[in-house]
MDAnalysis code that builds the backbone (N, CA, C; Angstrom):
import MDAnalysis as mda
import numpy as np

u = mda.Universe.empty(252, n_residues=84, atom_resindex=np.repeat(np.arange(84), 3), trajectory=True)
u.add_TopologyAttr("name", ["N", "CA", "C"] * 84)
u.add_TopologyAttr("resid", np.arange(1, 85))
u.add_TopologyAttr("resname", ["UNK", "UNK", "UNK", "UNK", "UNK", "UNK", "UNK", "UNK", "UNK", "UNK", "UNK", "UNK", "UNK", "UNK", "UNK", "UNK", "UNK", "UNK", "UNK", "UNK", "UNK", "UNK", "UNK", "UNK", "UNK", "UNK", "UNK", "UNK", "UNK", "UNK", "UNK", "UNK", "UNK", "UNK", "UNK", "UNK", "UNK", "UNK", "UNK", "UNK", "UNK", "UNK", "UNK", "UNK", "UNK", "UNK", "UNK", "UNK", "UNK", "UNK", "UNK", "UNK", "UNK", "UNK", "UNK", "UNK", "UNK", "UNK", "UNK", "UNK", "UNK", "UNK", "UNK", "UNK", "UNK", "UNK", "UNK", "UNK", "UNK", "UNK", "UNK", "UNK", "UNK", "UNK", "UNK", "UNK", "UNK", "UNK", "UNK", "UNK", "UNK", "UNK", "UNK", "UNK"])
u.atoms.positions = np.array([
    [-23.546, 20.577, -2.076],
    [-22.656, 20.876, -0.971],
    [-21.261, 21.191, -1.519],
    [-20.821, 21.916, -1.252],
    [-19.280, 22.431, -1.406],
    [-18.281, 22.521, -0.307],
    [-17.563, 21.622, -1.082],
    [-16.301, 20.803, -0.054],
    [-14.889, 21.665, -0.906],
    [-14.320, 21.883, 0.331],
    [-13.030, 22.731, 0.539],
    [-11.978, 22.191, 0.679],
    [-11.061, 22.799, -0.127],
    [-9.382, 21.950, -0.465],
    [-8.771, 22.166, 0.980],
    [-9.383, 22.910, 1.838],
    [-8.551, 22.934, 3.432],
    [-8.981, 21.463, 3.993],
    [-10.229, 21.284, 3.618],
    [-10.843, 20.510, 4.704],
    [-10.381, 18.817, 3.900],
    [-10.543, 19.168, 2.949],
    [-10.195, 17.405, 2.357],
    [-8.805, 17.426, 2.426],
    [-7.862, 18.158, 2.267],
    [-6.612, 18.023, 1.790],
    [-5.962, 18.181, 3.513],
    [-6.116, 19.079, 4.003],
    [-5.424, 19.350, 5.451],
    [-5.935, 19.015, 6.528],
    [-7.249, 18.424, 6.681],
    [-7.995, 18.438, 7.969],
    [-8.213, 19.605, 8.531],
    [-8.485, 20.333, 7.758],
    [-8.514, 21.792, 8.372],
    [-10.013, 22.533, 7.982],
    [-10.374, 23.401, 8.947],
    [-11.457, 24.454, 8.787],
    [-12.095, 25.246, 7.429],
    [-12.514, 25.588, 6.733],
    [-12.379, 27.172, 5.878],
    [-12.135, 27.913, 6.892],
    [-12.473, 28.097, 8.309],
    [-12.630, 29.068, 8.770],
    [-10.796, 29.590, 9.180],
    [-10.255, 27.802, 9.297],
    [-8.433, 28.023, 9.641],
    [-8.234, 28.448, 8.771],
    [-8.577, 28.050, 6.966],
    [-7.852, 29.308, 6.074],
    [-7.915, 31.216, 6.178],
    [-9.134, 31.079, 6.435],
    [-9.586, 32.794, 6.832],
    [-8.519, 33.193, 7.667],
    [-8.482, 32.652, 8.699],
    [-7.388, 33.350, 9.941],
    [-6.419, 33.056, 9.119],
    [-5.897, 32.257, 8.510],
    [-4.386, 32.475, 8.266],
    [-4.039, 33.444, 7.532],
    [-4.558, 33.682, 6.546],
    [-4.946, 34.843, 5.791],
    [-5.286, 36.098, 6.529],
    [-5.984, 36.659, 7.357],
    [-6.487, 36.907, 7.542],
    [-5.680, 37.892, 8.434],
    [-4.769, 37.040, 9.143],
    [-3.990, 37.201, 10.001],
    [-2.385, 37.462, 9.378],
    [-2.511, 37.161, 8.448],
    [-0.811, 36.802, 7.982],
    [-0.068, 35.927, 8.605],
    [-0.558, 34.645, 8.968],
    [0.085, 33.555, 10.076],
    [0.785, 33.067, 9.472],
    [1.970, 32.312, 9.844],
    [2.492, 30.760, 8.851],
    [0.787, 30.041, 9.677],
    [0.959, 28.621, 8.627],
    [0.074, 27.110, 9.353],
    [1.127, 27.140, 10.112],
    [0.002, 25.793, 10.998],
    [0.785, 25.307, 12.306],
    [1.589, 24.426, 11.490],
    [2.665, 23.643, 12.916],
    [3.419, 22.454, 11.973],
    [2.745, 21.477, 12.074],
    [1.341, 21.144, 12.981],
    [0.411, 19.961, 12.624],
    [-0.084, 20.419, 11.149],
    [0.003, 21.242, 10.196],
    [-0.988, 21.192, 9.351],
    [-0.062, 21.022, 8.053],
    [1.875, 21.830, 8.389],
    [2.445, 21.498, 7.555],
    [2.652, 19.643, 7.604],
    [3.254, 18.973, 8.546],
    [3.309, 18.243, 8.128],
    [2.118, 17.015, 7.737],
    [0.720, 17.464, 8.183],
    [-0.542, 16.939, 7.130],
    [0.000, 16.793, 5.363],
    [0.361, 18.269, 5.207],
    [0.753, 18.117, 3.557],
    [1.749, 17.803, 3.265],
    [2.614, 17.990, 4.143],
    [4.405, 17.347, 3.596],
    [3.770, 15.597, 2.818],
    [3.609, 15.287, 4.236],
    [2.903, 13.695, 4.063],
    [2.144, 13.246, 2.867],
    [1.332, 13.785, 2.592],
    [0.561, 13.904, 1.709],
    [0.746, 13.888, 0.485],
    [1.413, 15.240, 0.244],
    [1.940, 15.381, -0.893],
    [3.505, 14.545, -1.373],
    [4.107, 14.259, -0.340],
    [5.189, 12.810, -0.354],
    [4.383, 11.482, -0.965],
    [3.411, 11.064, -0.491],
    [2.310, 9.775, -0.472],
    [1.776, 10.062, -2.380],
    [1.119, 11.015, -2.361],
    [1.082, 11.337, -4.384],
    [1.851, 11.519, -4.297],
    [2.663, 12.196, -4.777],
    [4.147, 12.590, -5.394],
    [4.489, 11.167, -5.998],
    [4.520, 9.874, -4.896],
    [5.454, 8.984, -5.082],
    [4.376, 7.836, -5.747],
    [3.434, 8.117, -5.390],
    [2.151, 7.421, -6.532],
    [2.322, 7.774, -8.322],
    [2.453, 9.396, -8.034],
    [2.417, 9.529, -9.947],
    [3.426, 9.469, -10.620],
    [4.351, 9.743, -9.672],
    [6.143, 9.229, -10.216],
    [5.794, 7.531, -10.829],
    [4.985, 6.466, -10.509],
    [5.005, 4.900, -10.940],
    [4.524, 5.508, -11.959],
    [4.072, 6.306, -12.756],
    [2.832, 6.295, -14.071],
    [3.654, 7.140, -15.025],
    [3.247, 6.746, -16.165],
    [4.396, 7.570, -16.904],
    [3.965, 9.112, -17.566],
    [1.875, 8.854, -16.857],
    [1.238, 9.741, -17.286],
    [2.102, 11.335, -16.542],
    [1.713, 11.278, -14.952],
    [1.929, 12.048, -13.930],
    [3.322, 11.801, -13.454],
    [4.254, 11.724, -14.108],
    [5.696, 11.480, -13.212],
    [6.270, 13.049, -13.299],
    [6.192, 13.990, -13.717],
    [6.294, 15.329, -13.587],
    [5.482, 15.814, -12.746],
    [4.584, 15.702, -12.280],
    [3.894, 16.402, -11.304],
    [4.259, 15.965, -10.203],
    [4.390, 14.263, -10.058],
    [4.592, 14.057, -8.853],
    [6.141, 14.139, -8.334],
    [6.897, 14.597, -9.279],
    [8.346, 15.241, -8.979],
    [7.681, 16.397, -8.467],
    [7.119, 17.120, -8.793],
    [6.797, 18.534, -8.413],
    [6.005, 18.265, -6.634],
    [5.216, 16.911, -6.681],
    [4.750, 17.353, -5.184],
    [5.686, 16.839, -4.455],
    [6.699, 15.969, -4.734],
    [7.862, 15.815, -3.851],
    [8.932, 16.918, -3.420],
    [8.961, 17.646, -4.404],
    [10.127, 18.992, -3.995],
    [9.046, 19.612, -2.898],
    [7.639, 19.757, -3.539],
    [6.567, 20.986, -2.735],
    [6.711, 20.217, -0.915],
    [6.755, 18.675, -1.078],
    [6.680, 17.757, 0.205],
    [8.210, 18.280, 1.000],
    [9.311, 18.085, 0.207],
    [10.435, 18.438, 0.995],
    [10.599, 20.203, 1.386],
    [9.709, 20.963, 0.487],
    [9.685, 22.171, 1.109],
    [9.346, 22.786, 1.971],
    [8.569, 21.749, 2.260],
    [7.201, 21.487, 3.631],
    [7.933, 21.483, 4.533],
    [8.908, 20.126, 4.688],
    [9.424, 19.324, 5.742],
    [10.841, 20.682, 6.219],
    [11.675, 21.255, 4.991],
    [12.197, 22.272, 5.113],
    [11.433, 23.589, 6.352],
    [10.238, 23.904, 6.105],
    [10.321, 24.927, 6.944],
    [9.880, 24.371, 8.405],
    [9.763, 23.084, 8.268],
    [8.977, 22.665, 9.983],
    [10.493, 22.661, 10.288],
    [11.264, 22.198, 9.624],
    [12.579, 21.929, 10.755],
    [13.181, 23.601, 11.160],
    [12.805, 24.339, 9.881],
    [13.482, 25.605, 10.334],
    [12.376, 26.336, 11.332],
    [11.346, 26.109, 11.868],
    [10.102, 26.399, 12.793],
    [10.845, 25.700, 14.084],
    [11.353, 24.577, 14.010],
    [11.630, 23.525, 15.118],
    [13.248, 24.144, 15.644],
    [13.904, 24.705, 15.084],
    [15.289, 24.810, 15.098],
    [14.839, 26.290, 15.906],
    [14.051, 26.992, 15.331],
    [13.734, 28.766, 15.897],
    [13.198, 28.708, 17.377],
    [12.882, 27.476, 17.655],
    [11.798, 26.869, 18.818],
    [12.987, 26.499, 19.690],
    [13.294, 25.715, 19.355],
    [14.649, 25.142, 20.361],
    [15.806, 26.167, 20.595],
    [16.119, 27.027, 19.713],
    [17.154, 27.961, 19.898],
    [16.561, 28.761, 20.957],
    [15.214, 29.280, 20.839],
    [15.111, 30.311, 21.918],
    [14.873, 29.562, 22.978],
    [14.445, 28.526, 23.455],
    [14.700, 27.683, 24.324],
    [15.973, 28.211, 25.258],
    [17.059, 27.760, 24.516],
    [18.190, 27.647, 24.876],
    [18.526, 29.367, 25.424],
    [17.883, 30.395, 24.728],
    [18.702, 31.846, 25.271],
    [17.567, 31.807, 26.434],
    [16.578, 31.401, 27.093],
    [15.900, 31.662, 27.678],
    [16.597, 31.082, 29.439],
])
């Protein structure tokens, strides 16, 4: 059986990767912040080890880059709100 980095890692479909792709979509922000989380949660696991403390610097920037575009998704959301 072959298991998919959407489905273990995001709770997500193969079939949600196809459309996103597929489509040229952003993810939703349920799926960014699945990985913000995620990748915050390791990040801050391999940072304790002296093996993985570079990588898990790396999934912490990738985690705050995450959290970066939901707020700029959330800010585009509420602004047009407001001209509406």
């Amino acid at each position: 059986m072959r298991v998919n980095l959407a489905e273990i890692w995001l709770c997500r479909s193969e079939c949600y990767m196809r459309t996103l792709r597929f489509k040229r979509i952003k993810p939703s922000v349920g799926t960014l912040a699945i990985c913000a989380s995620k990748l915050h949660h390791y990040g801050r696991c391999m940072t304790a080890t002296k093996a993985h403390t570079q990588l898990g610097k790396q999934f912490i920037e990738l985690s705050e880059r995450c959290h970066k575009q939901i707020n700029a998704d959330a800010v585009g959301w509420w602004k047009e709100e407001l001209r509406v």
